[in-house]
N, C-alpha and C positions, 0 to 999 in steps of 0.2 A: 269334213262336211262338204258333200259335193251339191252343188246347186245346178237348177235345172231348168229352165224355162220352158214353160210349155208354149210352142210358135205350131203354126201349120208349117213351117218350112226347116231343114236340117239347119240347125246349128252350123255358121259358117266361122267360127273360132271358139279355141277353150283359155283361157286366163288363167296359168297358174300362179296361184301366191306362195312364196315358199314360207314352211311354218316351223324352219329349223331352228336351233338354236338361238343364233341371232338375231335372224329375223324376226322372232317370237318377241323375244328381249326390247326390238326397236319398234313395235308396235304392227306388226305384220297383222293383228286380230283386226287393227283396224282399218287398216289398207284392207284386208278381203271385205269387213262388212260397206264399206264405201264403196268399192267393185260392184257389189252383190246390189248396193242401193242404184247406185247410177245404172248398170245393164238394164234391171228392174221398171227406172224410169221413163227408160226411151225406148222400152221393149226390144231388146239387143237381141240378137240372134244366136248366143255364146253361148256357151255355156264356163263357168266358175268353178277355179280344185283349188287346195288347200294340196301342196305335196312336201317333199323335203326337198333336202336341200340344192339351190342354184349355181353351189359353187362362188359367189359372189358376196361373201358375207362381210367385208368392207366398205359394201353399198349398200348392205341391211337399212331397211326391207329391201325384196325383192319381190318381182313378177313378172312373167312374162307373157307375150299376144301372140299361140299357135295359131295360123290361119289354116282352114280345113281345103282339100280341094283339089 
C-alpha cells in the first residue's frame, strides 16, 4: 500500500518501510501505520512505501528517509 498525501507542493521525501520477512515478523505493519499517522498529522510533504527487503534484517524493522531534490 502506497500512501499519498495530497499537498499543493511536490513531495520533498519518500519513507520506505520494509515489509520483508523479518521485518513483517518484528512488527514493521506497525511502524508503517505510525509513519502513515504522524506524516498525516503534521501534513508532511512525503510520501509512504511498504517495499522489500533493506538488506538489514538484524535491525528488523526497517525504514528508510529518501530525500527528493
Amino acid at each position: 500500500m502506497d500512501v499519498q498525501l495530497m499537498t499543493t507542493e511536490p513531495p520533498t521525501s519518500d519513507i520506505h518501510v520494509c515489509h520483508a520477512g523479518p521485518c513483517r515478523a518484528r512488527g514493521a505493519e506497525a511502524v508503517l501505520v505510525e509513519i502513515e499517522e504522524l506524516v498525516s498529522a503534521v501534513n508532511g510533504k512525503c510520501n509512504v512505501h511498504q517495499i522489500g527487503c533493506l538488506r538489514y534484517c538484524s535491525e528488523a524493522p526497517n525504514a528508510v528517509v529518501v530525500p527528493r531534490g
